[in-house]
N, C-alpha and C positions, 0 to 999 in steps of 0.2 A: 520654652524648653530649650532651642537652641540659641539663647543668649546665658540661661545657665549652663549648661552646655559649655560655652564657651570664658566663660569665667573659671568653672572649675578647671579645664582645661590651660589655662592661663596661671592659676594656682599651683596646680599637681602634676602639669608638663603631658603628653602625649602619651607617653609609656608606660606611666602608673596607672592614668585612667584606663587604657583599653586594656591593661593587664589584669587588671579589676575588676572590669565589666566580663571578660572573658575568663575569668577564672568565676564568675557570680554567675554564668551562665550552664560551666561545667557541672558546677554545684546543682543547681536546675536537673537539667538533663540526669546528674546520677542520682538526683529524689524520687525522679518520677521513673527510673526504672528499677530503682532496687528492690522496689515490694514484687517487681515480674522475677524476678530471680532468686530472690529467699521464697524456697518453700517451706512449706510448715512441716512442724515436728510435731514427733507425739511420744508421751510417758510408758513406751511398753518394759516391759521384763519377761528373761527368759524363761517360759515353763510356766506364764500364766495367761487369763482368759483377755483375750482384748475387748475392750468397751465400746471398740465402735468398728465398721469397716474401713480398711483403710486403703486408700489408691497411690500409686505412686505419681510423685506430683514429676517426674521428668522423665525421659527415655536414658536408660545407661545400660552398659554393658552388664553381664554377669559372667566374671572369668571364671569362676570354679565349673559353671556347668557349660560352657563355653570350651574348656579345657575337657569335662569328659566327655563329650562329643565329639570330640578333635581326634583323642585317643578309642573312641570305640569304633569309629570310621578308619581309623589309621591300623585296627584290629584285626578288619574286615577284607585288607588288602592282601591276596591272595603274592607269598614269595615269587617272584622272579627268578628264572635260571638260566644255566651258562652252561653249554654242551663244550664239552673237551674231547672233540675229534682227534689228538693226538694218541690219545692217552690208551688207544687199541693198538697202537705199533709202539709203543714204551713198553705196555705188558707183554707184547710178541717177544720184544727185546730183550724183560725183562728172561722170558721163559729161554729163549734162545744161549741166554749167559750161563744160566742154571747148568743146563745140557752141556755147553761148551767146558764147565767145570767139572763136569763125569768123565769127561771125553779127554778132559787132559792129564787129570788122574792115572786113566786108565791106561792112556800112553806113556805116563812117567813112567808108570811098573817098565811097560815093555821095552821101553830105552834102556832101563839097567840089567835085562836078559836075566832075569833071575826064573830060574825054575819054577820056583812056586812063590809067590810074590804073597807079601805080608798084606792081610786083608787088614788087617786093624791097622795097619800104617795108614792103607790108603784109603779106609771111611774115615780116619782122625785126619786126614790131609784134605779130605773132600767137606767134611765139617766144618772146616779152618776157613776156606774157601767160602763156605754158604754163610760163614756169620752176619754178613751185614744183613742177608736179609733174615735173618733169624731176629734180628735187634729191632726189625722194622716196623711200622704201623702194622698188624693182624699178621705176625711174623709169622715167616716158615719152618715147620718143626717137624723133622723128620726123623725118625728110630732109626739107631744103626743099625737094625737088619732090613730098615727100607732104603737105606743109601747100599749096602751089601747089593740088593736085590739090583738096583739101579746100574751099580759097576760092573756088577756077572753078566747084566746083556749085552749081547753082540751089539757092535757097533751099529749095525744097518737095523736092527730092532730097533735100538736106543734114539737113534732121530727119524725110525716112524715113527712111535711114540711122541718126539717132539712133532711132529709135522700136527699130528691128529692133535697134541693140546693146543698148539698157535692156530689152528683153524678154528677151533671150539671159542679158543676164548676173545679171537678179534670178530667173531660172527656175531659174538654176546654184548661185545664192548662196542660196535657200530652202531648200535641202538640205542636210545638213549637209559641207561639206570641210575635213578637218582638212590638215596641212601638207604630207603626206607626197603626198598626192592632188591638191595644185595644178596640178602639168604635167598631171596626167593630164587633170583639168578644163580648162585654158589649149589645148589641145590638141584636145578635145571640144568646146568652144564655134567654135576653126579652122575647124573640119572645116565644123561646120553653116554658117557663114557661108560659107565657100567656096562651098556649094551653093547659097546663099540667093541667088536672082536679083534680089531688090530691090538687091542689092547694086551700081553699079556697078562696073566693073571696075577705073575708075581711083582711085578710093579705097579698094579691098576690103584694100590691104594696111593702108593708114588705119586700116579698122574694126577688123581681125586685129589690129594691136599696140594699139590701143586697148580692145580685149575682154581680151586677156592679161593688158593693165595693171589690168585693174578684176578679173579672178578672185583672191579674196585668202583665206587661212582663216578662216573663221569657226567652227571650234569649235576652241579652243583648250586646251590643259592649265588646270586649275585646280588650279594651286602649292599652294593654303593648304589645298583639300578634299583634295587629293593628299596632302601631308605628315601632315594628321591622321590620313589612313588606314596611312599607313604605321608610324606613330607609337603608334594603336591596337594594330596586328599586332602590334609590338614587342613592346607592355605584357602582350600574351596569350601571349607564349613562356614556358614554366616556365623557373627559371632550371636550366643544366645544374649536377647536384650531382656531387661523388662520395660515395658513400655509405658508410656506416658498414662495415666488411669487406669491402666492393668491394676485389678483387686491384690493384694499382695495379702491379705488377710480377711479374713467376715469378722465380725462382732460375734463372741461369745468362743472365737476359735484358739485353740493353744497355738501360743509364739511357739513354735520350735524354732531350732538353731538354724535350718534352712531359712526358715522367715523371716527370724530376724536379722540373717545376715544378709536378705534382699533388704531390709527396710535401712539397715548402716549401708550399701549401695545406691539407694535411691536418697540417702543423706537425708533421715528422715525420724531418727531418734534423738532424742533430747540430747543425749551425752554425747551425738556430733557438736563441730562445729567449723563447718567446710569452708575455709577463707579464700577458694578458687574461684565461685562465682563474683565475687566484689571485687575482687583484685580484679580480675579479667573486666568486669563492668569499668573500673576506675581507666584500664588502657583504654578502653572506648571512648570513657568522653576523654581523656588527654588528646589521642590520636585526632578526635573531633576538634576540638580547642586549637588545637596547633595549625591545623589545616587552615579554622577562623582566621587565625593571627596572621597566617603566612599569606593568605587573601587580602587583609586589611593594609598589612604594611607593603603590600604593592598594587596596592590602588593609588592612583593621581590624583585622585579629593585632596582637600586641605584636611588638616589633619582635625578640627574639630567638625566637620562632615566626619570625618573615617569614626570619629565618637560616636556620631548621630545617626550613620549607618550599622557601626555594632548594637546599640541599642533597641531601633525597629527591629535590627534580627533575632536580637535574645527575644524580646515583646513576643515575636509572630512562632516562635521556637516552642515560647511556652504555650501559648495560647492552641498552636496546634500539639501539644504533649497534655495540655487539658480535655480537649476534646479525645482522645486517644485512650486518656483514662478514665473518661467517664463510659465510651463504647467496650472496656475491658472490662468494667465494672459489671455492667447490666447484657453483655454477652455468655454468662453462664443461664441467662432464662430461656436462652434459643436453643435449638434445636440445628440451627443454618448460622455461617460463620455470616455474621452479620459487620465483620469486621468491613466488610466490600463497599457500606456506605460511611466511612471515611471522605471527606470533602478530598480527596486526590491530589488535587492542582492548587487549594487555598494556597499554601505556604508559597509556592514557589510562583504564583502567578501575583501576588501580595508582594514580595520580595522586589520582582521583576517591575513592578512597577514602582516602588516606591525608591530603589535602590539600583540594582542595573542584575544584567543577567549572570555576572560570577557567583554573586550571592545567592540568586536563587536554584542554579546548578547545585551548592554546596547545600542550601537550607532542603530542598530536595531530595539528596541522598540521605542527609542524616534523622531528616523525618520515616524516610523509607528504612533506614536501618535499624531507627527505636520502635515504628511499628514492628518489625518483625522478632524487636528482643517482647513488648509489651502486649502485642495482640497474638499471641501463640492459641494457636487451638487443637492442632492436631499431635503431631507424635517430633516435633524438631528439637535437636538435640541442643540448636545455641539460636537462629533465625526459623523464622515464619517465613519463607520465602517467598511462599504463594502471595503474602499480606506485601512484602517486597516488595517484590517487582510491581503488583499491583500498585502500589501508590507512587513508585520511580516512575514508570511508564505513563502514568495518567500527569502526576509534577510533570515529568519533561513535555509534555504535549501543550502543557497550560503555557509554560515557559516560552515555546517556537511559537506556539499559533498567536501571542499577541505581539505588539510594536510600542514604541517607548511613544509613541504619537499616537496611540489608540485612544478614544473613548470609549468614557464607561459601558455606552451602547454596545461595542467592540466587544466588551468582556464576556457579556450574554452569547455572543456566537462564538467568541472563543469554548468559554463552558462546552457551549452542543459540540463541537470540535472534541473533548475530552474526554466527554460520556461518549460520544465513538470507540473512544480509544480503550477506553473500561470496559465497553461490552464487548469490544473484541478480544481485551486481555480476556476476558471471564469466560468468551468460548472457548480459548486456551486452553485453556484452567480443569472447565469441566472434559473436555474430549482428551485430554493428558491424563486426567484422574484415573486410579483404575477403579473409584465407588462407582455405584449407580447410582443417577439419579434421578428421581421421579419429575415430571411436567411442572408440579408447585416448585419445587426446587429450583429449576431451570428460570422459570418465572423471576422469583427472586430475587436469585442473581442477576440477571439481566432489569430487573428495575431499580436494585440498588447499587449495578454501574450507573445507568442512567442520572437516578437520583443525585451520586456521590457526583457527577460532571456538571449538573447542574446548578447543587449547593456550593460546589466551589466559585461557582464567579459568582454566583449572590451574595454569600459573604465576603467575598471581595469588593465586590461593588457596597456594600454595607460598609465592611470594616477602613476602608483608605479615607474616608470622611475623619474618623477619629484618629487615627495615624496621624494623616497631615495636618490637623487641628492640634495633639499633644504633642506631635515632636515638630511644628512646624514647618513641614515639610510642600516645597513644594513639586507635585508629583506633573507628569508631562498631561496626563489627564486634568488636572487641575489648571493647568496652563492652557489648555485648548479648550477648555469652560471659560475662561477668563475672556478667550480672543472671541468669544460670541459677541456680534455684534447689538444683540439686544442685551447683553448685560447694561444693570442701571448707570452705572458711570461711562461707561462706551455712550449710552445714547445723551448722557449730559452732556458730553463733549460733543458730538454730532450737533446736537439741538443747539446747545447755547455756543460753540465757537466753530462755523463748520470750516474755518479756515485751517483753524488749529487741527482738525479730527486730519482734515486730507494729507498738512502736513508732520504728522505721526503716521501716517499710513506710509508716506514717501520712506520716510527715517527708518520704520521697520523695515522695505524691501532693502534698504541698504545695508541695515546691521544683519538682519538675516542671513542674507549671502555670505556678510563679511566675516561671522563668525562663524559658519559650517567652515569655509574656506582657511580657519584657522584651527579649527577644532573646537572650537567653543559653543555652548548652547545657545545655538540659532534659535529655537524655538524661544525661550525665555528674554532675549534679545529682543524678538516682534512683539511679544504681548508687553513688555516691559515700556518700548517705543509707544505702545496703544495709549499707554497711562501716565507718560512722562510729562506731558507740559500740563496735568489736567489741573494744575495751580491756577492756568490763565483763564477758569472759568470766575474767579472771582472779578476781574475785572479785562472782560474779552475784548473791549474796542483801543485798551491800549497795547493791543500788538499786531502788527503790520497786516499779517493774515488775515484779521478777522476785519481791519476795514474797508469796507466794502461798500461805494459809495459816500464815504463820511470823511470828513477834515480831520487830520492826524489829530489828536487830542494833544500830542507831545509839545505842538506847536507852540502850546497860547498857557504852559506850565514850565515854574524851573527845572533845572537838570537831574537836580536834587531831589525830587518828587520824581520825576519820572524815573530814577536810579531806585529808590526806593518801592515803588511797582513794579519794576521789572525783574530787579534779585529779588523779591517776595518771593515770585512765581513757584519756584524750585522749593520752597521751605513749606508756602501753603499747602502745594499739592501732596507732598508728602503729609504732612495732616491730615488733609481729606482723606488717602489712603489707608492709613493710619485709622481713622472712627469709620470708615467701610473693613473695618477685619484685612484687608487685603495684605497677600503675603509679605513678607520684609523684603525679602530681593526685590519685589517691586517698587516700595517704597523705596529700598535704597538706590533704585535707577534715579526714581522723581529727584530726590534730595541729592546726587550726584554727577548727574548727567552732566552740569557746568562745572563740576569742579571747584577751583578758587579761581577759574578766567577772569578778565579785566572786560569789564562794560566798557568795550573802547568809544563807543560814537557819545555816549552821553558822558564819558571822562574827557575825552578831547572839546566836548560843547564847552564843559564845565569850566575845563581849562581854559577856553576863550577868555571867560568873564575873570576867572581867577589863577595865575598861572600858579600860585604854590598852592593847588588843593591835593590834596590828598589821595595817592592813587589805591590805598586798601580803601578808601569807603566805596568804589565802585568796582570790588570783588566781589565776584559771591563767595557765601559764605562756607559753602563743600561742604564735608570735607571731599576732598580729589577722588575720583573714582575709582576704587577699589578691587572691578574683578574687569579679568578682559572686556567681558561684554557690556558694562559700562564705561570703559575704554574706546570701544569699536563705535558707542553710541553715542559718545559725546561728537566725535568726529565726525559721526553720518548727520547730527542735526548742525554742525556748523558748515556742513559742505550740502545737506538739499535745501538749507535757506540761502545762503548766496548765491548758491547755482539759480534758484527760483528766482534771484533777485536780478541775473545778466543775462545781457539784450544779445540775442543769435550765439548762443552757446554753441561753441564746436569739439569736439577731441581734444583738440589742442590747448583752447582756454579752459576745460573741465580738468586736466592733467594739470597744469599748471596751478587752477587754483586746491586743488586738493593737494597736492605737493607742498602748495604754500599756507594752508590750513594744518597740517601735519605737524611741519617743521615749526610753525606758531606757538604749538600746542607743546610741541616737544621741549622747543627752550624754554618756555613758562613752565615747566617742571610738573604739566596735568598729568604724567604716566607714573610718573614717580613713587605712586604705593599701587600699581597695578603691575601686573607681570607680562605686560607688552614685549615679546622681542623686538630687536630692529628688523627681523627675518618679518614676522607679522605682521608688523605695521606695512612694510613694503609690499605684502601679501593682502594687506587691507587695502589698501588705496589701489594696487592692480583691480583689486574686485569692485571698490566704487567708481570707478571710471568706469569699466566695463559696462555697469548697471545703470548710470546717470546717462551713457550712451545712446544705451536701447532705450531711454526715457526719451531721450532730449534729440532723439535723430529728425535728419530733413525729412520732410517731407514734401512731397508732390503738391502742384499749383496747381487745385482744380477749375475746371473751363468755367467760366461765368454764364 
């Protein structure tokens, strides 16, 4: 898989393929949700019998009855008023001017000393005078023989009279009278003055329509405090819904026009056709996809990995959106949201391992956000949130509690780690709820947190066998299976060359280090190390290691033959790897580790005998090591065999010879298709020195 992979990538460049695969993934995703968001429709008509009952398949608003609610509540709001405290010294005032205009009449007469002063002068003079308020709101309207009557009285009558009306009617107007109480006040203040003996008689009717005129309301409606309240009231009406499985009709009932204009609300007649939920569904996965993309293209994988990581993720995407819709399918026979045994943590603990922890933060949320478009059960408007958070919080748990250096063993107690975490979302859940729920209920849920933390690492531990088997992948768990030391090739190496097995063990502590210390994967490094020379089990007494008590065989054979044995090594073992299934990175250690180096000691024998021989037939044959860490490992097996091979190794000659193993390595052009900095290299040889050190230290002369 990832050498097709890698071809079609070589074909179709980077950007087309992950554009592809992530646009094939989007597609996915909006298949398996769109049947959750198209509800069904049904053939009614207005004003006939329905054939079946029907529910509404979503929660939505209902504005019409929404609106009269709003307004029968806003009906209900008793006016607000506004006391006008002035408005009893305006009408004192008012009454005070009135008088003051008799009063000046009367003195006009007597300024021009006339005997007998023109009365119809001076009621048409005093008329002239009173018109504004005659034009007024509830204007004052007095007969000229009650202005007559007004002017004939003495002056010290004329403002008792005023005194007794401005007392009347600011005692009336200190109280509050709103509009509806005017007569009744106008009426009340009559009464008193009829009784009031200060009154003369010939003016009382004078005073009576002059008190009327001046009783006015003063507490009034306040519009603006009024309107905000009613306004307020409004804002606190919930709006009327209808709800999710709410009956909106029985079988055999007449559609009227109210029902059937819930059933066009709930988008549920044939002659709709609501293009809001797909559109919205289509931002979803865009918004999804882009996030994918924006992840992939700043990851530091080589870009045909960043292929081979989009694809396990679509694979585990679908595969968890399969199970998703099989539990939506057969969730209408319960009774109990059985959505809760969902495997929680598959996706993102699958991700986590096979891939690294960005992807499964992201595979995680967006598992968590199609469960809550696809496993709806209750009354939600767009998310399931309860089904949410549930399966975010049990992913994220899967995701921290395991390590990229975990065993499958690992995974099992990661699981019980998870199902913790579901049972405790789920007491959440139930003590938040405002249902009740009975002891079975309670049960339930809490088995199928349990369950759902369990099945997740079992099908984890299930499903990474096939993963890394189709996509080739190798995961850090498959890598720490590998470095068992009873695996079958580990012990062939052990058994048949135990020279070779000890030094692959030295080789891995060196790359190990040297590649954490760079960044590069240490772990694949050491199991890679485990299985690099296992060429030389084919013929183990021709290398230095493994003789043990025996006469060099190299001795008493040509150059030629022994050139020929010894660059085998690198090509057989890669073979052997090869008919054991074993991963290809591993294989490409074996067959890379020497690169195209020069067999110097049997080139130089060679050369004794024959000075023009040919210095490519004692190359190997590579090609050159290709990723750091068989970069870091070629180095470490030509610096722990020489080192193994010099007498009182100090600091000094381990720095030396690894500087001049380096620099070897370097001008023969072995780094040349691998992406060694010179930063690194220098960062490598600080870290083999160090490690050859604590190998290779003095030690103490014990007493005989």
């Amino acid at each position: 898989m990832r050498q097709r992979a890698k071809r079609l990538y070589e074909k179709a460049g980077f950007k087309v393929i992950a554009s592809g695969t992530i646009f094939l993934l989007g597609v996915t995703i909006y298949a398996f949700l769109y049947p959750s968001i198209n509800s069904d429709t049904y053939d009614v008509q207005l004003f006939e019998l329905s054939d079946e009952t029907i529910r509404s398949a979503k929660t939505v608003e209902d504005p019409i009855k929404t609106q009269l609610e709003r307004d029968r509540i806003a009906a209900e709001i008793s006016p607000s008023f506004k006391f006008n405290d002035e408005l009893a010294r305006n009408q004192a005032a008012v009454i005070d001017s009135l008088f003051g205009y008799v009063l000046e009449v009367k003195n006009t007469a007597k300024d021009k000393k006339e005997k007998a002063p023109d009365m119809a002068s001076m009621v048409a003079s005093l008329r002239e005078n009173l018109r504004l308020m005659e034009t007024s709101d509830n204007g004052l309207r007095l007969a000229d023989d009650t202005l007559r009557n007004l002017l004939l009285l003495p002056e010290e009558r004329l403002q008792g009279v005023q005194k007794v009306l401005q007392d009347a009617v600011e005692n009336r107007l200190n109280e509050p009278v709103r509009e509806e109480a005017v007569l009744e006040v106008r009426n009340s203040i009559e009464q008193e003055l009829r009784e009031d003996e200060a009154i003369p008689a010939s003016v009382l009717e004078a005073a009576i329509a002059i008190a009327r005129f001046a009783i006015k309301p003063n507490e009034m409606v306040d519009e603006e405090l009024t309107n905000a309240q009613m306004e307020q009231a409004k804002a606190s009406v919930e709006p009327t819904r209808i709800l999710q499985g709410q009956v909106l009709v029985q079988e055999g009932q007449v559609v009227d026009r109210d029902v059937y204009r819930q059933l066009e609300l709930a988008g549920m007649t044939e002659q709709q056709q609501n293009l809001k939920p797909p559109a919205g569904l289509l931002l979803f996965a865009i918004i999804a996809m882009g996030l994918l993309w924006l992840i992939t293209k700043r990851s530091t994988a080589k870009e045909p990995e960043k292929i081979t990581a989009l694809l396990v993720t679509g694979s585990i995407i679908a595969i968890s959106l399969a199970l998703m819709k099989l539990i939506s399918i057969v969730s209408g026979n319960f009774e109990v949201i059985i959505a809760f045994l969902f495997p929680t943590a598959l996706a993102g603990m699958m991700t986590r391992s096979l891939i690294n922890e960005r992807y499964a933060v992201f595979v995680t949320f967006l598992i968590a956000a199609s469960a809550g478009i696809m496993l709806q059960a209750n009354y939600a408007g767009i998310l399931e949130m309860d089904v949410a958070l549930y399966i975010l919080f049990g992913g994220l748990a899967g995701i921290y509690m395991i390590e990229r250096d975990d065993r499958r063993a690992r995974l099992l107690q990661a699981s019980v780690g998870v199902a913790a975490v579901n049972m405790l979302y789920v007491g959440f859940y139930l003590l938040m709820g405002q249902s009740q729920y009975d002891w079975p209920e309670i049960g339930f849920y809490l088995a199928a947190a349990l369950v759902s933390g369990l099945i997740s690492g079992a099908l984890t531990i299930g499903l990474l066998p096939f993963f890394e088997s189709v996509f080739r992948m190798l995961s850090t768990m498959r890598l720490i299976e590998l470095s068992n030391p009873n695996h079958l090739l580990l012990k062939k190496i052990l058994m048949e060359t135990p020279g070779t097995y000890h030094h692959s063990v030295m080789v891995a502590n060196l790359a190990d280090a040297s590649c954490e210390a760079i960044g590069a994967n240490g772990l694949l490094a050491r199991v890679g190390c485990y299985y690099h020379d296992i060429g030389k089990t084919k013929m183990p007494q021709f290398f230095i290691e493994n003789q043990m008590n025996i006469r060099n065989p190299h001795d008493s054979i040509p150059p030629d033959t022994s050139r020929d044995i010894i660059l085998a090594h690198g090509r057989q073992g890669a073979e052997i790897l090869r008919k054991h299934k074993m991963p290809k990175e591993i294989v490409d250690i074996a067959a890379q580790h020497h690169g195209t180096s020069l067999l110097k000691f049997f080139y130089h024998k060679a050369k004794e005998k024959d000075p023009e021989v040919d210095e490519t037939l004692y190359r190997y044959a590579g090609p050159k090591p290709q990723t750091k860490e068989i970069g870091v490992i070629a180095i470490a097996d030509s610096v722990e065999a020489a080192v193994r091979s010099m007498k009182e190794p100090t600091s000094e000659k381990i720095k030396n010879l690894v500087d001049a193993i380096v620099e070897d390595k370097l001008k023969d052009g072995q780094f040349d298709e691998c992406d060694l900095t010179m930063k690194e290299l220098k960062t490598v040889k600080k870290v083999m020195c160090e490690t050859l050190n604590g190998t290779f230290h003095t030690r103490i002369e014990y007493p005989k």
